[in-house]
C-alpha positions as CSV (number, residue, x, y, z in Angstrom):
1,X,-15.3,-8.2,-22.5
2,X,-15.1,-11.2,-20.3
3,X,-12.0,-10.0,-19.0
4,X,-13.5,-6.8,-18.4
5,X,-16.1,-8.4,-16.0
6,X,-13.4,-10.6,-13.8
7,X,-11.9,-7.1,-13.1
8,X,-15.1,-5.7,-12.2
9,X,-15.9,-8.6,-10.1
10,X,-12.7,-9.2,-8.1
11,X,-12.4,-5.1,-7.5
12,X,-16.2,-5.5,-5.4
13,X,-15.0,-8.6,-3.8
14,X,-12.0,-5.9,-2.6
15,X,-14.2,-3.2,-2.0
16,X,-15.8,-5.6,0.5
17,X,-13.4,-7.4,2.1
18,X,-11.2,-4.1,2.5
19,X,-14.2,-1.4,3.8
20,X,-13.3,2.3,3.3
21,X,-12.2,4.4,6.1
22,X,-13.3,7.3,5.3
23,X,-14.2,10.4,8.0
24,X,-12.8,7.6,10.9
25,X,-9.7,10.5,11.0
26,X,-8.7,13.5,9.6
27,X,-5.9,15.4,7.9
28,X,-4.4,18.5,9.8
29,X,-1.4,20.4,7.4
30,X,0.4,21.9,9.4
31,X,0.7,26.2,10.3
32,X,3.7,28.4,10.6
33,X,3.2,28.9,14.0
34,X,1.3,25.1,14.9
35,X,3.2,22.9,17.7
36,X,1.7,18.9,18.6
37,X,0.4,20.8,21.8
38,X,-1.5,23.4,20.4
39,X,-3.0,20.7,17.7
40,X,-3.6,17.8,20.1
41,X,-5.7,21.3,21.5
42,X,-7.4,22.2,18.6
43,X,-8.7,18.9,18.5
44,X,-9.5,18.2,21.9
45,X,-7.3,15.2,21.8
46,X,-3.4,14.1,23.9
47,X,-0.1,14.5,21.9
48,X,0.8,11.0,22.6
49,X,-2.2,10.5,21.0
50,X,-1.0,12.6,17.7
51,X,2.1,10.7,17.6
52,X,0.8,7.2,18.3
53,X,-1.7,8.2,14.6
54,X,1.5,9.0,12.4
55,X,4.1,6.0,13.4
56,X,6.4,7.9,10.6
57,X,7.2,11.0,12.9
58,X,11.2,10.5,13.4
59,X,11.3,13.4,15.3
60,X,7.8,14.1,17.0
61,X,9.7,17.5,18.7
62,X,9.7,18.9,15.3
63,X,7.1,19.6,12.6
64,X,7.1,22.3,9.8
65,X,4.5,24.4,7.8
66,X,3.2,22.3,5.2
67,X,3.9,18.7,6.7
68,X,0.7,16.0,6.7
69,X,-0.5,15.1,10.2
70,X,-3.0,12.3,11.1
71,X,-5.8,13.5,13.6
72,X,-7.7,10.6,15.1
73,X,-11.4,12.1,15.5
74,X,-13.0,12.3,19.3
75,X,-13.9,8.8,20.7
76,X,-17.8,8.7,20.4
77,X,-19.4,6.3,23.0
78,X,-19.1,2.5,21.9
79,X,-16.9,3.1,19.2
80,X,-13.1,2.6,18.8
81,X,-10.9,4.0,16.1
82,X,-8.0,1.5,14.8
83,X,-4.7,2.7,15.8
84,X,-1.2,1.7,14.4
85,X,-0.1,-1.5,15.7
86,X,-3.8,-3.1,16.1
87,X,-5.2,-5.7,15.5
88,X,-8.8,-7.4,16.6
89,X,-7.3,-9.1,19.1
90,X,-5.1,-6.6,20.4
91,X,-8.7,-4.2,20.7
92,X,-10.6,-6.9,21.9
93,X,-8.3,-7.3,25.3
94,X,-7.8,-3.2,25.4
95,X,-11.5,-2.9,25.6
96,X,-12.1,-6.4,27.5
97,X,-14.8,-7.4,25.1
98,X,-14.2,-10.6,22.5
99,X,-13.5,-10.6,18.9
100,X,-16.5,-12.3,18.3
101,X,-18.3,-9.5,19.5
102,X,-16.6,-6.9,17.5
103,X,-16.4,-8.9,14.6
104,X,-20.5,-9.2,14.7
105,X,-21.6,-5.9,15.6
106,X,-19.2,-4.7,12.0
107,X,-19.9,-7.5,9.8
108,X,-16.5,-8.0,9.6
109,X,-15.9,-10.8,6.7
110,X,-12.4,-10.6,7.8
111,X,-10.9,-10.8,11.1
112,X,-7.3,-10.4,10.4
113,X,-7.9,-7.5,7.7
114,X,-8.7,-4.1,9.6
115,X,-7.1,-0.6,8.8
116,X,-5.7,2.3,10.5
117,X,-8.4,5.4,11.1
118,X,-10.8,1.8,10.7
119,X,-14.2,3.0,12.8
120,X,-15.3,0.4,14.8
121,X,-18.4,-0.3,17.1
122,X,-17.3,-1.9,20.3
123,X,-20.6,-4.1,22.0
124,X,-21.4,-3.6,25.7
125,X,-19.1,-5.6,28.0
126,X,-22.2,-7.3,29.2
127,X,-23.5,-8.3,25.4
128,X,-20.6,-9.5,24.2
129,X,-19.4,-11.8,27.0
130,X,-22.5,-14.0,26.3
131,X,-20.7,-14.7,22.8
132,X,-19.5,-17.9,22.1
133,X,-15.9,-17.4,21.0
134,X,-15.1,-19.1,17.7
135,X,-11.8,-19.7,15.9
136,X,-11.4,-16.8,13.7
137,X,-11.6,-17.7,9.9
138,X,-8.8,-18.5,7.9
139,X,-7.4,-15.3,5.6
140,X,-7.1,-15.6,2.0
141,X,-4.0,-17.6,0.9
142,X,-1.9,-14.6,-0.2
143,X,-2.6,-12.7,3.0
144,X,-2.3,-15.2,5.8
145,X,0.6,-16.9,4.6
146,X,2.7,-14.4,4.0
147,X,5.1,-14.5,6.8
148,X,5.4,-18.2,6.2
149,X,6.4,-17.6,2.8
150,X,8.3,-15.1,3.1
151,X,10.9,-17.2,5.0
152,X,10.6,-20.0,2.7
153,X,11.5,-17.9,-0.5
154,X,14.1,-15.4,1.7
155,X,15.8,-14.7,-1.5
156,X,13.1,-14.0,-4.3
157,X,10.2,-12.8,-1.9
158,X,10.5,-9.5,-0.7
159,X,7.7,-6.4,1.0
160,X,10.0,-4.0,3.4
161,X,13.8,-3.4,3.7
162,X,15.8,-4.8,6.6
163,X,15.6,-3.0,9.6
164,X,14.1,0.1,10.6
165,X,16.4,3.0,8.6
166,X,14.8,6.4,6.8
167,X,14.3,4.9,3.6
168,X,11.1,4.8,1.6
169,X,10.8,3.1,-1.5
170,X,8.0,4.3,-3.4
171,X,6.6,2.1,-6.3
172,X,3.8,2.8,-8.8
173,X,1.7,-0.3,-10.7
174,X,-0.3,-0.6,-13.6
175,X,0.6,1.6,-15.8
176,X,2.2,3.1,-18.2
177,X,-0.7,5.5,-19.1
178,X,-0.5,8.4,-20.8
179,X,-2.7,10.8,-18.5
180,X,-1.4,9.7,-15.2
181,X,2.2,8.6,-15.2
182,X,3.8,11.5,-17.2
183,X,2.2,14.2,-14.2
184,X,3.7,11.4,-11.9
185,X,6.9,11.4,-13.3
186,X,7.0,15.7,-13.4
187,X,6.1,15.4,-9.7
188,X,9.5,12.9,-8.7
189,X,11.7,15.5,-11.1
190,X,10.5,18.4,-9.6
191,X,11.5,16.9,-5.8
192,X,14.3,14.8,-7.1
193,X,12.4,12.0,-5.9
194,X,13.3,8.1,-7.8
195,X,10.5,5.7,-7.6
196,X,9.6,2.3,-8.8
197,X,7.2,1.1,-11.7
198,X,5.9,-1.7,-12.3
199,X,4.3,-1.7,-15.7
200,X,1.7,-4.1,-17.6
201,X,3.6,-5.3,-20.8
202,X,0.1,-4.6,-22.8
203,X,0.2,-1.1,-21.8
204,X,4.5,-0.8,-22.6
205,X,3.3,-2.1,-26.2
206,X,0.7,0.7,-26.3
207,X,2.7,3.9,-24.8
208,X,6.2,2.9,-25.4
209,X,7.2,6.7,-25.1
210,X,5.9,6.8,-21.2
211,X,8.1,3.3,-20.7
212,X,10.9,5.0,-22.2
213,X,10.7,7.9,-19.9
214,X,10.3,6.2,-16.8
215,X,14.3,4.8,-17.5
216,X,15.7,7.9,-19.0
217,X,14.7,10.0,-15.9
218,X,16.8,7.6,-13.3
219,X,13.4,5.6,-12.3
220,X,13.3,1.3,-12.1
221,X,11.1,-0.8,-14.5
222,X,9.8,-3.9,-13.0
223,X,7.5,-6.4,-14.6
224,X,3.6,-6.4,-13.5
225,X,2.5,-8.9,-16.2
226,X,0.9,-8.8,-19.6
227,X,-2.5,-8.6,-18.7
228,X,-3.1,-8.6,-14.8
229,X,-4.2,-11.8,-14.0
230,X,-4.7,-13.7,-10.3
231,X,-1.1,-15.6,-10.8
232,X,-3.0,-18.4,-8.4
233,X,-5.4,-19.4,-10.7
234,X,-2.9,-19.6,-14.1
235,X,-1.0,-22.6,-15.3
236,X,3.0,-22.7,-15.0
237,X,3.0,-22.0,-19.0
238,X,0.6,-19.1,-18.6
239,X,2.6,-17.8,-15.7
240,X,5.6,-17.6,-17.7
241,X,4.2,-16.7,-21.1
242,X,3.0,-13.5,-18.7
243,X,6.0,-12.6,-17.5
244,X,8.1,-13.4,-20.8
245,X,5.6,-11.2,-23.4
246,X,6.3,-8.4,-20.5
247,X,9.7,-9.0,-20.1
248,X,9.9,-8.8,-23.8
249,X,8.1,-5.1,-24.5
250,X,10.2,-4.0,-21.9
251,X,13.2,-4.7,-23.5
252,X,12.4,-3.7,-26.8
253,X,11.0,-0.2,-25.5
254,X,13.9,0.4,-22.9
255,X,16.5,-1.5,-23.8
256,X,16.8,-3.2,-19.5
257,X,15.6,-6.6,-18.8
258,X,14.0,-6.6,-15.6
259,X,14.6,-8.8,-12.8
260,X,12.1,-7.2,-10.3
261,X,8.5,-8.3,-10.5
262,X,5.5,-7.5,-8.6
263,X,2.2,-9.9,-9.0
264,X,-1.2,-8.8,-9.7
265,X,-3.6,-7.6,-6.6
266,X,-0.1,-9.3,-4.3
267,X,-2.0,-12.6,-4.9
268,X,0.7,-15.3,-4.4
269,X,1.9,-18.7,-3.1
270,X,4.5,-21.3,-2.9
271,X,4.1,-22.8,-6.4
272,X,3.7,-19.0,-8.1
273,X,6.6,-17.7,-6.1
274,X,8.8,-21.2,-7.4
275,X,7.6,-20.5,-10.7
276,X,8.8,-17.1,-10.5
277,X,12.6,-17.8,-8.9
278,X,13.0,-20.4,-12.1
279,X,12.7,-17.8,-14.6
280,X,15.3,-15.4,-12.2
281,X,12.8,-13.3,-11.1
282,X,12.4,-11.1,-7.7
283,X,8.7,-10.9,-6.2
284,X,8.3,-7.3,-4.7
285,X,5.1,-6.7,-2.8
286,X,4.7,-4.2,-0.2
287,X,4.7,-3.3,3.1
288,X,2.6,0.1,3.3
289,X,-0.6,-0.1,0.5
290,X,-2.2,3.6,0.0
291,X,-5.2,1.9,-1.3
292,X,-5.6,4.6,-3.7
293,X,-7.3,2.4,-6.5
294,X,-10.6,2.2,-3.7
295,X,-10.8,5.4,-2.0
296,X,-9.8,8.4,-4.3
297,X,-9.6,11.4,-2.0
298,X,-6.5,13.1,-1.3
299,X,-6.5,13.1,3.0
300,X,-7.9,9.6,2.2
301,X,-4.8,8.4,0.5
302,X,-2.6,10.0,3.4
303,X,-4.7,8.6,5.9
304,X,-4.1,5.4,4.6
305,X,-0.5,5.5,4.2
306,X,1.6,8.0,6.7
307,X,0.1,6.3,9.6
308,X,1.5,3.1,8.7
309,X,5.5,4.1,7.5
310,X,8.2,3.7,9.9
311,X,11.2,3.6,7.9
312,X,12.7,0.8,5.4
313,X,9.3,0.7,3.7
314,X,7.8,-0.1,0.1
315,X,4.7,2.0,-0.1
316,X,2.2,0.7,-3.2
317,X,0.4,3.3,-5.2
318,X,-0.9,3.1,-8.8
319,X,-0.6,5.2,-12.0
320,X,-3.4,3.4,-13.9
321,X,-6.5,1.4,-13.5
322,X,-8.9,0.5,-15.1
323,X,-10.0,2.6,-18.2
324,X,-12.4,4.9,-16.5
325,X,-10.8,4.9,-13.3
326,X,-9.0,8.6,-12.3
327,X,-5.6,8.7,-10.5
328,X,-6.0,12.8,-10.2
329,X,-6.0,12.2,-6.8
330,X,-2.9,9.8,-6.6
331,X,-1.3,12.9,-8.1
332,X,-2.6,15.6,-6.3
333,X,-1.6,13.9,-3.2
334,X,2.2,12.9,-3.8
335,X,3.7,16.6,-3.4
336,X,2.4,16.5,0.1
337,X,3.6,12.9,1.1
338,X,7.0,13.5,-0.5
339,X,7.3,16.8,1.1
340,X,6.2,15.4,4.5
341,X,8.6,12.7,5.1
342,X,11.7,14.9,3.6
343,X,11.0,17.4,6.2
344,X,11.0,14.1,9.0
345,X,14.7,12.6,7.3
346,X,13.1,10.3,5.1
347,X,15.1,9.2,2.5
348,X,13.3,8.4,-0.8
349,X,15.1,5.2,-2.9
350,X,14.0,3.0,-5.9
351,X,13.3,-1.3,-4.6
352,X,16.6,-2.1,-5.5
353,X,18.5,0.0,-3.4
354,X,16.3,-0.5,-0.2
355,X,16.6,-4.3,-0.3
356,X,20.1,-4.3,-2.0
357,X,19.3,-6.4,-4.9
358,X,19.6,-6.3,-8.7
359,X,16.7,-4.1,-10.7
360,X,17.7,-5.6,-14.3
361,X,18.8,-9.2,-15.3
């Protein structure tokens, strides 16, 4: 029960550090006869404008009946819709107001955490220029640090393949469930699609036959821990009695050691990443997140995701949650994706091939 609560806990704390962007832009599929002119049209909006919302368009000239486009809504007065490649600052000096000044009139708790399709209200030019400017506050450990880390641990960190090639590694965590994962994996057969799993070892002990599965049909196992904890707040012991109980069901059930790992919420640092390269493990985390465990609505999950792939990417999605919490929409959604970045070149891969590394021990 008490572990029941943390997770309730820490997923508001998400839910308000990471608002939902919902209705701040919109899903067009495209027609049989549909060209960008003709939808940038329909919308009352520029093609550049199209193309600068879906940063995965390889070949903007061509788009095919069926394929996922983003649609940034019409600018309303005072209020700016985050585009790929923002940030606060980069909107503050577009607009020529301050961040201080954005970041009050949204309540941002954040500064450096805003999404694309993000809605924001932008303050008068004359308001926010009477702003003191202060030093924005300092992320979370595991987010602002990131690119620090990530050169200290060059070999056992990892969230995006080298380069900017058509791959797309897709990985799915927290699972295996019995509901979810099976009409996950039918889905990847039925487009020939491998994908990534990173499983909880409690939940290997409980569906073995889904674990099992996941290896016999070409996919990678990776290790997501025993029973989901905040790796920053554990002891070295606990951190490796996590990873070894997991490593251990996985075994048993599929017979592969894993060597890929991928920690709880991405919540890491130095001593958890150290920790983790002793006991021969590779930390995956990711470079695209769907945020499909917060907003469960199928344009939702593609408006979080397309607009931020541009090739050589790990994209996170889930299979399982919590015990009352639905992935229908996960599901319902991955035909689309998968059939949208086929028809732009994109080449689907498991983590180990798009970083050239080991899966298994």
């Amino acid at each position: 029960m008490k572990k029941f609560f943390q997770v309730i806990i820490m997923t508001m704390a998400f839910m308000i550090l990471f608002p939902s962007t919902v209705q701040a832009a919109q899903v067009h599929r495209v027609a049989p006869r549909d060209n960008l002119s003709s939808i940038a049209q329909m919308y009352g909006i520029t093609v550049e404008e199209v193309i600068l919302q879906n940063g995965y368009l390889k070949k903007p000239g061509s788009i095919f009946p069926g394929q996922v486009l983003i649609i940034p809504k019409i600018v309303e007065e005072n209020v700016y819709h985050v585009r790929h490649g923002d940030t606060l600052y980069r909107i503050a000096q577009k607009l020529s107001v301050t961040m201080a000044g954005i970041a009050k009139e949204n309540q941002l708790v954040n500064w450096n955490v805003i999404y694309v399709g993000q809605a924001l209200n932008i303050p008068s030019v004359q308001g926010s220029t009477q702003l003191k400017e202060p030093k924005p506050k300092p992320e979370p450990e595991f987010q602002h640090t990131v690119s620090e880390m990530l050169k200290m641990f060059p070999e056992t960190f990892y969230r995006k393949g080298q380069g900017s090639g058509n791959q797309i590694a897709l990985t799915f965590d927290d699972g295996p469930n019995t509901i979810y994962t099976p009409q996950i994996l039918d889905i990847l057969k039925q487009y020939d699609v491998p994908a990534t799993f990173f499983v909880m070892g409690s939940r290997v002990e409980r569906h073995p036959e889904v674990a099992q599965r996941i290896v016999a049909e070409g996919h990678v196992i990776g290790n997501h821990t025993w029973n989901h904890p905040d790796l920053r707040k554990v002891s070295v012991d606990e951190l490796v009695d996590e990873m070894n109980q997991t490593e251990d069901a996985i075994v048993r059930t599929t017979g592969q050691r894993p060597a890929l790992m991928r920690p709880p919420y991405g919540a890491i640092n130095p001593n958890v990443l150290q920790g983790l390269k002793d006991i021969e493990y590779k930390v995956i985390n990711w470079s695209v997140d769907s945020v499909d465990w917060r907003d469960q609505d199928v344009d939702q999950i593609l408006i979080n995701t397309l607009p931020g792939i541009e090739g050589n990417d790990i994209v996170l999605f889930h299979d399982a949650g919590g015990e009352s919490q639905s992935r229908t929409a996960t599901v319902e959604m991955l035909p689309e994706l998968i059939k949208t970045l086929k028809m732009q070149g994109y080449e689907f891969v498991t983590v180990d091939q798009i970083l050239n590394i080991s899966p298994y021990k």
